[in-house]
C-alpha positions as a Python dict, from the first residue, in 0.01 Angstrom:
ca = {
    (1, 'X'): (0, 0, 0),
    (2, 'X'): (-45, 223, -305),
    (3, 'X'): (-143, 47, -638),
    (4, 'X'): (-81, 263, -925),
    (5, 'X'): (-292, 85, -1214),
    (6, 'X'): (-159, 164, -1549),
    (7, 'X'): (211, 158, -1610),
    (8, 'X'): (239, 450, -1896),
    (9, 'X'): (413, 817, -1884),
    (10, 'X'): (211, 914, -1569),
    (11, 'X'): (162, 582, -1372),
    (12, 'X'): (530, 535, -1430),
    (13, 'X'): (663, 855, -1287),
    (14, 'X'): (396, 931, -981),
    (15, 'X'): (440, 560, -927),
    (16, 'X'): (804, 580, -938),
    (17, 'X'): (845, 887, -740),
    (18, 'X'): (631, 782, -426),
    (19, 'X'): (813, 457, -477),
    (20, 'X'): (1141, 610, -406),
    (21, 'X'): (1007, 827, -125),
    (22, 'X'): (998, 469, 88),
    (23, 'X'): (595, 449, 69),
    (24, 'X'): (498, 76, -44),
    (25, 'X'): (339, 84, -386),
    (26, 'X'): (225, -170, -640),
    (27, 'X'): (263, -100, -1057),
    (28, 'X'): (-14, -259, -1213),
    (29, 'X'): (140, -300, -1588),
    (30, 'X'): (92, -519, -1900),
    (31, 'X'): (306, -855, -1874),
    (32, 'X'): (590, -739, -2093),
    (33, 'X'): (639, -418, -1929),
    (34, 'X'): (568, -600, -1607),
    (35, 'X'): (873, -815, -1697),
    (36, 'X'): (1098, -553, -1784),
    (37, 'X'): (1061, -295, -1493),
    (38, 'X'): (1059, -649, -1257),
    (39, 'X'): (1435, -781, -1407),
    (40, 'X'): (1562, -409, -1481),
    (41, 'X'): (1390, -172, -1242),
    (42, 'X'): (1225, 143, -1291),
    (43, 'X'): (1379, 464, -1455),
    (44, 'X'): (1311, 858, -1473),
    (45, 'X'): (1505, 1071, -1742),
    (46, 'X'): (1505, 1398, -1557),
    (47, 'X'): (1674, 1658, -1796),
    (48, 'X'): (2045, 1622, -1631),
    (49, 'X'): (2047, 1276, -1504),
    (50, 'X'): (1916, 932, -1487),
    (51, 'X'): (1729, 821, -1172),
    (52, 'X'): (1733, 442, -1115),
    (53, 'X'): (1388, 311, -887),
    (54, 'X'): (1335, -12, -801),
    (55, 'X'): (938, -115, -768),
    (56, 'X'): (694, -330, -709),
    (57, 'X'): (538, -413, -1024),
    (58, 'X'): (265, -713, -1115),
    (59, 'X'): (29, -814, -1398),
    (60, 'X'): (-246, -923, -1131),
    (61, 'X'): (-561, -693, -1070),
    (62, 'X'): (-579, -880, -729),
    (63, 'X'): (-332, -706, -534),
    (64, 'X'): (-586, -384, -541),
    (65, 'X'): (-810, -561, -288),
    (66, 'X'): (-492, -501, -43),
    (67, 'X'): (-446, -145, -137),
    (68, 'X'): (-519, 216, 73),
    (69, 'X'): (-538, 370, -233),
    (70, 'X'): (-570, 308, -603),
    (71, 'X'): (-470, 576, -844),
    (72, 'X'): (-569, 509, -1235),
    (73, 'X'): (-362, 601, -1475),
    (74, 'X'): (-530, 420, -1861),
    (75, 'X'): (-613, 602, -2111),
    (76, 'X'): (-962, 743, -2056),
    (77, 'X'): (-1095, 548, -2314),
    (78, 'X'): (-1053, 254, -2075),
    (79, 'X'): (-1202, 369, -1792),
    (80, 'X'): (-1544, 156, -1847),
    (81, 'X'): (-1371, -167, -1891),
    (82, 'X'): (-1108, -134, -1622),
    (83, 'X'): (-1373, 10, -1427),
    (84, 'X'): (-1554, -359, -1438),
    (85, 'X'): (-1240, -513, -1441),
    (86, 'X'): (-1107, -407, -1102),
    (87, 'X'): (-1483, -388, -901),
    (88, 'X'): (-1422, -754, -794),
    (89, 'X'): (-1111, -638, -594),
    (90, 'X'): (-1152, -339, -459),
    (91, 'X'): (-1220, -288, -82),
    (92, 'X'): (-1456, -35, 67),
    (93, 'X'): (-1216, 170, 209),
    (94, 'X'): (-992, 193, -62),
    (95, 'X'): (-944, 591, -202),
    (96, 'X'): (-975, 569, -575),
    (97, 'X'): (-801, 858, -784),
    (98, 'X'): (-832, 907, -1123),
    (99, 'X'): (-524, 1057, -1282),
    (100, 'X'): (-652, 1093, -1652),
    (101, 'X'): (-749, 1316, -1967),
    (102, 'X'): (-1097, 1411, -1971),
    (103, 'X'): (-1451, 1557, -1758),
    (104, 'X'): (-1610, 1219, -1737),
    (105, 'X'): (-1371, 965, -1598),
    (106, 'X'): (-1472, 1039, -1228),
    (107, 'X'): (-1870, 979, -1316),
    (108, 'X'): (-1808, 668, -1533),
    (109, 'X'): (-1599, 501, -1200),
    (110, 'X'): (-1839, 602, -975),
    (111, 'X'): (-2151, 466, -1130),
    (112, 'X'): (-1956, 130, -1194),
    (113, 'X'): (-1815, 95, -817),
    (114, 'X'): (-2056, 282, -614),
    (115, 'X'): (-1849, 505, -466),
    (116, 'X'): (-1690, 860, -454),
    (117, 'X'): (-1399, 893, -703),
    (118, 'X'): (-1131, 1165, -671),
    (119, 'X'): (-952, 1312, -963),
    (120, 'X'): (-603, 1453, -1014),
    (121, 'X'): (-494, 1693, -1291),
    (122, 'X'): (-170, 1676, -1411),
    (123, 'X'): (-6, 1991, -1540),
    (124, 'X'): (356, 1760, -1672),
    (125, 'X'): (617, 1690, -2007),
    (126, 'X'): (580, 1290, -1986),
    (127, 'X'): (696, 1055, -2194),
    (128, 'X'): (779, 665, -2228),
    (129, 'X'): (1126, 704, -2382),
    (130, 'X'): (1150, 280, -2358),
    (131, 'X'): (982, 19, -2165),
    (132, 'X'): (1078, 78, -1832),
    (133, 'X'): (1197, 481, -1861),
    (134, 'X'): (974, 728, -1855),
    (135, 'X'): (1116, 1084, -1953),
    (136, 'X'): (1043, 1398, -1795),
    (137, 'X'): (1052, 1735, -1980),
    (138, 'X'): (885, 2006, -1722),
    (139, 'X'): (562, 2073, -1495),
    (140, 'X'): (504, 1815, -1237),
    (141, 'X'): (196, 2053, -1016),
    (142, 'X'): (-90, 1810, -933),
    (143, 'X'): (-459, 1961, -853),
    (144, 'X'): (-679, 1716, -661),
    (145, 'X'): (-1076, 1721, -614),
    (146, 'X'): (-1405, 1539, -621),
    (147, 'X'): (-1661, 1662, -844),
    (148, 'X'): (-1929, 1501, -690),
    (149, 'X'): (-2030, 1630, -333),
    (150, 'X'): (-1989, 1342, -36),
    (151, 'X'): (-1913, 1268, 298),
    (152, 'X'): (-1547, 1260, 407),
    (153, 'X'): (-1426, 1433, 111),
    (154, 'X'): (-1223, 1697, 298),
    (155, 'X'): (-1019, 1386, 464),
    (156, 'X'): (-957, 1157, 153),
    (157, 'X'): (-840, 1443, -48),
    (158, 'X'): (-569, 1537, 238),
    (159, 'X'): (-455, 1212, 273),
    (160, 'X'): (-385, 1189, -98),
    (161, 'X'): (-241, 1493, -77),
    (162, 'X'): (-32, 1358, 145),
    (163, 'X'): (79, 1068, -42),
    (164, 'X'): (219, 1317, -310),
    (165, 'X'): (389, 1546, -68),
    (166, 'X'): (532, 1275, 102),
    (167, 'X'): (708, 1233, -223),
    (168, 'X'): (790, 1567, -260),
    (169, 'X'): (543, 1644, -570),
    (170, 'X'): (385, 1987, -595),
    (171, 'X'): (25, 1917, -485),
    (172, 'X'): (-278, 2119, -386),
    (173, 'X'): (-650, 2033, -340),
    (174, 'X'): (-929, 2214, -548),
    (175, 'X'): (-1180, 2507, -414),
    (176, 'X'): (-1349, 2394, -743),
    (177, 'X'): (-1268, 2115, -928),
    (178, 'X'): (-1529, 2123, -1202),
    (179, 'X'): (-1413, 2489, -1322),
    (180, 'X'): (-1034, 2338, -1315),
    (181, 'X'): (-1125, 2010, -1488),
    (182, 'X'): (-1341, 2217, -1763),
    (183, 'X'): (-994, 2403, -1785),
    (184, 'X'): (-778, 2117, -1809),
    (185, 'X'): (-1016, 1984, -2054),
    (186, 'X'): (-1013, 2319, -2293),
    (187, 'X'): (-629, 2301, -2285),
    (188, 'X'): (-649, 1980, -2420),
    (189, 'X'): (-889, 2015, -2713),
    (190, 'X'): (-688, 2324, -2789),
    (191, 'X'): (-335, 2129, -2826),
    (192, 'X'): (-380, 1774, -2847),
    (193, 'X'): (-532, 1674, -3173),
    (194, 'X'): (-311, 1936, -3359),
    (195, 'X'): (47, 1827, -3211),
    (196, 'X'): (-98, 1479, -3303),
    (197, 'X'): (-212, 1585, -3650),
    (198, 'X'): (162, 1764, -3687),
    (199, 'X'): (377, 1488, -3503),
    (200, 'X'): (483, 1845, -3358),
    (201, 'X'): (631, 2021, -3005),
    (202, 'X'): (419, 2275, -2869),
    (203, 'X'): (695, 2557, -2930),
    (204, 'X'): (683, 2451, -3285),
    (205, 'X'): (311, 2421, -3332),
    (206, 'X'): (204, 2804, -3201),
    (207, 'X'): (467, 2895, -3512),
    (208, 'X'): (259, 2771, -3771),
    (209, 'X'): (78, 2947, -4017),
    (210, 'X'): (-253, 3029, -3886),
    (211, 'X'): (-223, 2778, -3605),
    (212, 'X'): (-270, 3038, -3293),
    (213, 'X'): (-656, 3152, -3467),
    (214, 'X'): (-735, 2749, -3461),
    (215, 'X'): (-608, 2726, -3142),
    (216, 'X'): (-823, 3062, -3039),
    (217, 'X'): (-1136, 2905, -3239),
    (218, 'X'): (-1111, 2563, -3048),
    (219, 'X'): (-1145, 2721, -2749),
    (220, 'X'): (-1357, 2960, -2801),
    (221, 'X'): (-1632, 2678, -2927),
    (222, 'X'): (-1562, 2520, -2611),
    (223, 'X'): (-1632, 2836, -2402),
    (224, 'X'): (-1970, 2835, -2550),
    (225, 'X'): (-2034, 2449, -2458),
    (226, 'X'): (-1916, 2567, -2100),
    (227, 'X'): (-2228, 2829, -2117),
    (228, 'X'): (-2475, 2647, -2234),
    (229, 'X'): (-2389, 2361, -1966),
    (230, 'X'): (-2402, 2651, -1713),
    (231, 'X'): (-2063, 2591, -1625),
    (232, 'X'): (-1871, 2921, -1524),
    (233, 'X'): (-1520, 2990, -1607),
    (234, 'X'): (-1232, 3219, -1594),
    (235, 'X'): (-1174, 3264, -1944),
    (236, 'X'): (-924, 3515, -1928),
    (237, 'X'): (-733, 3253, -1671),
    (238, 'X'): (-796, 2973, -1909),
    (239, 'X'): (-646, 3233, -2211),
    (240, 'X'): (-323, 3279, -2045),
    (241, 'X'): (-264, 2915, -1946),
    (242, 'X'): (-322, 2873, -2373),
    (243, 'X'): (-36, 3149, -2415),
    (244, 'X'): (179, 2952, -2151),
    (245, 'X'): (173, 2585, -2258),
    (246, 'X'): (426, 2607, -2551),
    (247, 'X'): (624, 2811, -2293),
    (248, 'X'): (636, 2595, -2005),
    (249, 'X'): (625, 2280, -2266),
    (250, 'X'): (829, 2386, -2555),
    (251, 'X'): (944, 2036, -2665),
    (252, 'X'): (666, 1835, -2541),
    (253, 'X'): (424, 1636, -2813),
    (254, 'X'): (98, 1538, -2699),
    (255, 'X'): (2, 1216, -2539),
    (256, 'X'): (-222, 1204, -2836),
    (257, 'X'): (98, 1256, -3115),
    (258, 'X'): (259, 961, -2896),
    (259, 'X'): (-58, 739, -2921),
    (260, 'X'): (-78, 807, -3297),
    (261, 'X'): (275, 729, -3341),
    (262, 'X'): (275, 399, -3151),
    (263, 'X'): (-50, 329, -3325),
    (264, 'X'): (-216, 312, -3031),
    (265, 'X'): (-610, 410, -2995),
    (266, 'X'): (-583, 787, -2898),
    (267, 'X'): (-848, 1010, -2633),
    (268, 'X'): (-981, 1177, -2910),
    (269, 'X'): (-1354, 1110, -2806),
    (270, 'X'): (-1272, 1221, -2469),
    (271, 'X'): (-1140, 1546, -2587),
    (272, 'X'): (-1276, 1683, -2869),
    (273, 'X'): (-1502, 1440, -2960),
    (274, 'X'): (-1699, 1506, -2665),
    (275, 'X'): (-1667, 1894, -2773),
    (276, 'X'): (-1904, 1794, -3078),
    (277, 'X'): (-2152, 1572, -2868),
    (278, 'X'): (-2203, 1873, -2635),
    (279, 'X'): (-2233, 2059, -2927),
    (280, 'X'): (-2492, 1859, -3082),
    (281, 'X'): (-2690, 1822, -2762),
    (282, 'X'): (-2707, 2218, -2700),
    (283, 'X'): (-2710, 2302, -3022),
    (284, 'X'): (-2413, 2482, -3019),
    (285, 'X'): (-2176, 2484, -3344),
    (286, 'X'): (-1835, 2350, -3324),
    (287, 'X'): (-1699, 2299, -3682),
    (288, 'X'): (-1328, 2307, -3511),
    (289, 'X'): (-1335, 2071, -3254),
    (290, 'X'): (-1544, 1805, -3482),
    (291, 'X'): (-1334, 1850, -3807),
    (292, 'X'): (-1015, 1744, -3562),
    (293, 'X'): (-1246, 1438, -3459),
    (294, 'X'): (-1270, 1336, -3776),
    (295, 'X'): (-954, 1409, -3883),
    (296, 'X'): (-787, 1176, -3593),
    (297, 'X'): (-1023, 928, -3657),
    (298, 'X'): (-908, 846, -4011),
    (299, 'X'): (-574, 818, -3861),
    (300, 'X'): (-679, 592, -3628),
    (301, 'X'): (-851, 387, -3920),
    (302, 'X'): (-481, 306, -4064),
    (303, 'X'): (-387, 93, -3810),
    (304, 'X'): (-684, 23, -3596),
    (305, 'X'): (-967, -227, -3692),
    (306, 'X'): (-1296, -9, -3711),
}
């Protein structure tokens, strides 16, 4: 059995597709939405069509103890408390993938639960377009690796491969996963807090006045964090998948415009609120990524008790 823990945009659909592929999965959701997709079934809005998906779907953190594998899908801001949350449950042989925004999620789970954690990036237009629908709008490619170095690594990361090419998901496993996560990450601090910011597509947002020279400063502050960290990267790769997003994604808003708009706590600190930590521990100046810090965090402070 699968247990897919968190039932947003992403647990919903990866959940829902090996679901309907015949493998036995478990949605670990909140009790309303636990409800819902339990008396009216899971749905994908593909752009053509509505597919239907009927899945196992539970409020209890104990079925993980009965899982193979355990992919997390909370916001990363979670990932300490459901990290102590699910310890009590989870067997030793149980693979434990981390489908989520960020560079830390993978060391935070594996200092909790003492063991090797995998992580998936997800290059995908989701959505939750209602309680039990989650909408699709382009992308769908999975990368999978472990950024820590361990025994059996080569196996676990082929047999969750597996899982996702069993359900006919575009899947491949890392030659190095730190460079690709340091990618993902860049992308992110490049378009999140600004769609958010905007309530704004992708397409839209690279239209703006002086929006593409943010976009190029962003990233260009985090290039230096990725130097002085003595990480190495293909910038010119990393440029081009910049150029490409509000291609590929035209109409997609950020997970971190949808969090904003639900007034829901948002991944800013993960993104590029961790941009100005680095910064401040290397010395490094990044007056871009911290002015969008603060700038999401007074949103936050509308709604959210700080």
């Amino acid at each position: 059995m699968i247990a897919i823990l968190g039932a947003g945009a992403v647990g919903c659909y990866y959940g829902g597709l090996i679901a309907a592929s015949g493998q036995e999965v478990v949605l670990i959701a909140k009790p309303q939405r636990a409800k819902i997709i339990r008396e009216q079934g899971l749905q994908i809005k593909w752009p053509t069509y509505i597919q239907h998906i009927q899945i196992n779907v539970t409020d209890d953190y104990q079925v993980i103890q009965n899982a193979k594998a355990l992919f997390i899908c909370v916001k990363a801001n979670q990932s300490t408390a459901v990290a102590k949350q699910i310890q009590p449950f989870l067997a030793k042989n149980t693979l434990v993938l981390s489908l989520q925004n960020g560079l830390q999620n993978a060391a935070r789970f594996a200092e909790i639960l003492g063991r090797p954690i995998d992580v998936a990036m997800i290059y995908a237009a989701l959505s939750m377009s209602a309680e039990n629908e989650v909408s699709y709008q382009g992308g769908g490619k999975l990368v999978l690796g472990r950024p820590i170095e361990s025994d059996n690594a080569d196996h676990d990361l082929n047999q969750l491969a597996g899982i996702f090419q069993r359900a006919a998901c575009q899947v491949s496993i890392s030659s190095n996963i730190t460079h690709d996560l340091w990618s993902k990450w860049i992308i992110n601090c490049a378009f999140n807090a600004l769609s958010a910011l905007g309530q704004i597509n992708y397409q839209d947002l690279v239209q703006q006045t002086n929006i593409p020279e943010i976009i190029d400063a962003i990233v260009q502050e985090c290039f230096s964090l990725a130097k002085a960290e003595k990480v190495s990267l293909d910038e010119q790769f990393i440029l081009s998948q910049i150029q490409n997003v509000a291609i590929n994604w035209p109409r997609q808003k950020s997970s971190m415009a949808q969090d904003l708009m639900a007034k829901r706590p948002t991944e800013i600190a993960e993104l590029n609120g961790l941009a100005q930590e680095k910064g401040t521990l290397f010395n490094v100046s990044t007056p871009m990524n911290t002015l969008l810090t603060t700038l999401i965090k007074m949103q936050e402070r509308l709604y959210l008790k700080c």
